[in-house]
C-alpha positions as CSV (number, residue, x, y, z in Angstrom):
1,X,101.5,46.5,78.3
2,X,100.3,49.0,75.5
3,X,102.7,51.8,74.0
4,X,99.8,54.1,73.4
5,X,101.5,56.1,76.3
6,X,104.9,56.5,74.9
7,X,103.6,56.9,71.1
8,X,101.6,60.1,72.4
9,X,104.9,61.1,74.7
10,X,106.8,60.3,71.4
11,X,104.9,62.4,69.0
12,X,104.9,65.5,71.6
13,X,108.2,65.4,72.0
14,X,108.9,65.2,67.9
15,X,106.1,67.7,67.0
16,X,104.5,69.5,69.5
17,X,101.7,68.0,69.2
18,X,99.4,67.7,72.9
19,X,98.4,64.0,73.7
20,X,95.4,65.6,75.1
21,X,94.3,67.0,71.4
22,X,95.4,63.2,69.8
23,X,92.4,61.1,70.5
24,X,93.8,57.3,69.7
25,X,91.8,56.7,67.1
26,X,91.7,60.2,65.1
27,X,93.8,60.0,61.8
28,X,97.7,61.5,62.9
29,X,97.3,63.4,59.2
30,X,94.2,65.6,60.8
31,X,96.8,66.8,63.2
32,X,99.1,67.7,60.5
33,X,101.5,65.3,60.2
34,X,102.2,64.8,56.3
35,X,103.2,61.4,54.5
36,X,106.9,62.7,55.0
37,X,105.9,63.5,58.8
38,X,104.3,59.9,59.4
39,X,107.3,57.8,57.8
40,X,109.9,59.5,60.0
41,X,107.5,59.5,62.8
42,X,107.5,56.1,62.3
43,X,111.7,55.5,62.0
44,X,111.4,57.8,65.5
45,X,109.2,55.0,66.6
46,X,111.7,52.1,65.4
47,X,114.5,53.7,67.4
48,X,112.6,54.4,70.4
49,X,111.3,51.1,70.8
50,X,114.9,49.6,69.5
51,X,112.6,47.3,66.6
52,X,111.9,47.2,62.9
53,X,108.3,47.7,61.9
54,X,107.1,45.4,58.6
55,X,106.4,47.0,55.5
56,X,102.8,46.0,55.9
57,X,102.2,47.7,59.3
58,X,103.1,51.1,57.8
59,X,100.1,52.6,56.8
60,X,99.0,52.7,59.9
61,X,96.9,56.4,60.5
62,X,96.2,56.4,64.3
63,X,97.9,56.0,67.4
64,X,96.1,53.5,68.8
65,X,96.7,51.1,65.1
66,X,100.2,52.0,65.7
67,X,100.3,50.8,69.1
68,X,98.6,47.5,68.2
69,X,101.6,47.2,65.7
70,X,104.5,48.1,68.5
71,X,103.4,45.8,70.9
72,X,102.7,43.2,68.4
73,X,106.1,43.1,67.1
74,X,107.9,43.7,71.1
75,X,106.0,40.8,71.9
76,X,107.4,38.9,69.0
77,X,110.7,39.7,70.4
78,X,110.3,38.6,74.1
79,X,111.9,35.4,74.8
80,X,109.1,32.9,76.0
């Protein structure tokens, strides 16, 4: 089951920001959000999702990337 859902409900709840006017795939800095923005969007995204994103996964600039990354890393986490 994708994230994408929760990201966007995530990042309108933290910045106002409409899921409507988020396409997936557009860059989160075109809406706005800042370096400073992204990294504690992405620390909200940790505690939401109770897991801790690698280092390498944390450039990620859209939603949809981002969601690839959450349930890559829930999956990892799921007991077989």
């Amino acid at each position: 089951m994708s994230s994408l859902k929760e990201l966007q409900d995530l990042i309108h709840e933290k910045y106002g920001i409409d899921p409507s006017e988020l396409d997936p795939t557009t860059s989160m800095r075109e809406k706005g959000l800042d370096s400073l923005a992204l990294v504690e969007f992405l620390f909200a995204v940790e505690d939401h999702f109770h897991i801790n994103l690698p280092d390498v996964d944390s450039n990620v600039d859209t939603l949809a990337e981002l969601a690839l990354v959450v349930d890559k890393v829930r999956a990892a986490q799921t007991p077989a």
